[in-house]
Every structure is written in C-alpha cells, then in structure tokens.
C-alpha positions as CSV (number, residue, x, y, z in Angstrom):
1,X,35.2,108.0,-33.1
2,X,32.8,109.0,-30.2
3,X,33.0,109.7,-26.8
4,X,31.0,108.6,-24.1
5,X,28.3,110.4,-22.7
6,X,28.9,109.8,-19.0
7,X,32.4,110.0,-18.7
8,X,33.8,111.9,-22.1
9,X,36.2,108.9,-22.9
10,X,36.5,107.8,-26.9
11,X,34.6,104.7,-27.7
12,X,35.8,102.1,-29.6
13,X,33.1,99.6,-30.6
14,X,30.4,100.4,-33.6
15,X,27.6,99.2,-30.4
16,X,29.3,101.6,-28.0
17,X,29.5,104.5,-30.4
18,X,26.2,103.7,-31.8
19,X,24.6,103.6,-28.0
20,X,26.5,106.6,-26.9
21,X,27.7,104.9,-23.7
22,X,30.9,102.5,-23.2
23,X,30.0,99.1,-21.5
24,X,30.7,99.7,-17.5
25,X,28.8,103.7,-18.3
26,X,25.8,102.1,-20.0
27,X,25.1,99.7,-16.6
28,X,26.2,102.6,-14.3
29,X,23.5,104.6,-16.5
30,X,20.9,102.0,-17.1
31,X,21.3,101.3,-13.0
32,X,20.4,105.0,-12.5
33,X,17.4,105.1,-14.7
34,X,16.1,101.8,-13.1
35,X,16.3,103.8,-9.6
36,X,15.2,107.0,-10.9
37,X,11.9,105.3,-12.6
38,X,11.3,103.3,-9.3
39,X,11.0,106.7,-7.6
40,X,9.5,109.1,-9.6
41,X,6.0,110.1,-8.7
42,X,3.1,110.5,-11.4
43,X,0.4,112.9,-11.3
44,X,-2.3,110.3,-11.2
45,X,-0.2,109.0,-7.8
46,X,-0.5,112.5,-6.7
47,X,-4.3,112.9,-7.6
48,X,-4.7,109.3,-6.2
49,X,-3.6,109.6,-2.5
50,X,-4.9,113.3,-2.6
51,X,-8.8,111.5,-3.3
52,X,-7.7,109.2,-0.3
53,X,-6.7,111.7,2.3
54,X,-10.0,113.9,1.4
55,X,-12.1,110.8,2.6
C-alpha cells in the first residue's frame, strides 16, 4: 500500500496508488498545476515583449 504524495496518508485504491495521489489531493494538485501553468512565463514571452519595448 502507498501513501499519497501530498499529504503522506496510505491509499487504498489500485487508481490512487497507481496515480500517486488520493482523490480530494489529486484535484487540490491538478488545481495547482492549472494555476501554476496559467502563470508561468516562457522565454519566448520574455524575448517577445523585450522586441516590443525596444521599438
């Protein structure tokens, strides 16, 4: 039996163990990749506005 990634509690379920994550720490997880994603800047975003701002 595993234990979760996020919190350290044993999983039960093959899909939990096999996922790493129990159900409510997978959306808590998945929610918190969504948000990270949504904010992290690329280096062609960087290159981009830096070929604006030298116009």
């Amino acid at each position: 039996m595993g234990t979760c990634k996020r919190c350290n509690r044993p999983l039960k379920t093959p899909r939990s163990i096999e996922v790493g994550y129990g159900p409510v720490c997978k959306k808590k997880h998945d929610e918190a990749e969504e948000e990270f994603l949504k904010r992290q800047v690329t280096i062609d975003d960087v290159m981009e506005y830096e070929e604006r701002m030298a116009r």
